[in-house]
N, C-alpha and C positions, 0 to 999 in steps of 0.2 A: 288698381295699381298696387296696392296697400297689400292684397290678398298675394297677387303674383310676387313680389319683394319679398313675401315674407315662407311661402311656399317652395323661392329658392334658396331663402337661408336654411331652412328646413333642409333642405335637398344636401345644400354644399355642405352643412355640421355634418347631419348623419354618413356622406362619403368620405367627411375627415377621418369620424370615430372608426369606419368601417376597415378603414385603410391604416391603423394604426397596430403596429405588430405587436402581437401578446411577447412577454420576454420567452424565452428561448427555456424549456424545462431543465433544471439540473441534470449532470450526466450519473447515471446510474454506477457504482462503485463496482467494479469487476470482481470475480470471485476470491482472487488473493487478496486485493484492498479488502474487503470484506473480512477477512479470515482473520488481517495485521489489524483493520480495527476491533477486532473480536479481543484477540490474545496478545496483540505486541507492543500497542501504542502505548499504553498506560507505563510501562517500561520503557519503551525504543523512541516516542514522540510523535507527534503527529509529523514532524519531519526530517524524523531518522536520526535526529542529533541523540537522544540519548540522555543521560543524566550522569552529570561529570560525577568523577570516584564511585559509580556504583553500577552504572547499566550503558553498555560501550555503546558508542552511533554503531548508524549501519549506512551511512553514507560516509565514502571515500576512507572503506576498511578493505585491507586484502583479505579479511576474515569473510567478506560479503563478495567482494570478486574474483576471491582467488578459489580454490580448490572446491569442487562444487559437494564432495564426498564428504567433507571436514565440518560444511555448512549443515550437511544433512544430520550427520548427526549430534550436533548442536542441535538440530530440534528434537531427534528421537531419541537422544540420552540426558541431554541438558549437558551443565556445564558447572561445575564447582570447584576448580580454582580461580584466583584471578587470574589476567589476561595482560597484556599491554597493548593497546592499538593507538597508532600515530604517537609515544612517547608516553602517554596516561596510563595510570592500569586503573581495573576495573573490578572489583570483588564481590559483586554481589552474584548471589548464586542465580542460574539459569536453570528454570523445571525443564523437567522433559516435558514434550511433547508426543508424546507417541501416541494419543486417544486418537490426534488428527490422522484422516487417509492420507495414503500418497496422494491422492488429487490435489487434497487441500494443503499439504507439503509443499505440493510441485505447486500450486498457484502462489503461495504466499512467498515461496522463497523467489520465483520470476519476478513477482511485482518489487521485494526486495531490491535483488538485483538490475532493476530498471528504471526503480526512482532513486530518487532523493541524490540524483547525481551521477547516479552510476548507469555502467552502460555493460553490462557484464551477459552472458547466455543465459537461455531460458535454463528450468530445472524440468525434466521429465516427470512423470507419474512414472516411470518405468525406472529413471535413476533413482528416485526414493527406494521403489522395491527392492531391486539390486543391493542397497545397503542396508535395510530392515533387511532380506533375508540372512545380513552377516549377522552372527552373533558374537 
């Protein structure tokens, strides 16, 4: 009786352990997320706020949902006056960016413009080119 008792604790542990879910793997960072945590977080935050009197948010700016041309090149020329966004200005200088591809342009500024609040249109790889080819 001892043995059968103890053969189904056996039984019913191991289908507890068996049945219990491993957690669910982290989500892999998309190729924009990737790029802002490469080059923008350190500056922009991990949540677009920014850093007051020096490095503007990039949630809930018309700088990040308005004009998608203006955005771009803010990354391909940088930025060196200050700025005003929501009332603040903002004076620290913005490098260019231009080492990045348009891919990696057009990912970083979609993801931009789809977090941290904002709900703004993707950026092509094709709109980047279009204003890299202006000079």
């Amino acid at each position: 009786m001892r043995i059968v008792f103890a053969l189904g604790l056996c039984f019913l542990t191991s289908s507890i352990f068996a049945q219990t879910k491993k957690p669910a793997p982290k989500p892999v960072a998309g190729p924009g997320q990737q790029v802002y945590e490469q080059y923008c977080l350190s500056c922009h935050q991990v949540d677009g706020s920014g850093v007051p009197n020096l490095n503007p948010p990039l949630k809930q700016s018309e700088w990040v949902t308005g004009d998608k041309t203006r955005l771009i090149n803010v990354i391909l020329k940088g930025l060196q006056e200050p700025i005003e966004i929501n009332g603040e200005t903002f004076d620290n200088v913005m490098p260019a960016h231009d080492f990045l591809s348009d891919k990696e342009i057009s990912d970083v500024l979609t993801f931009i413009r789809s977090s941290f609040g904002n709900k703004a249109e993707a950026v092509s790889a094709e709109d980047v080119k279009k204003v890299r080819a202006v000079k």
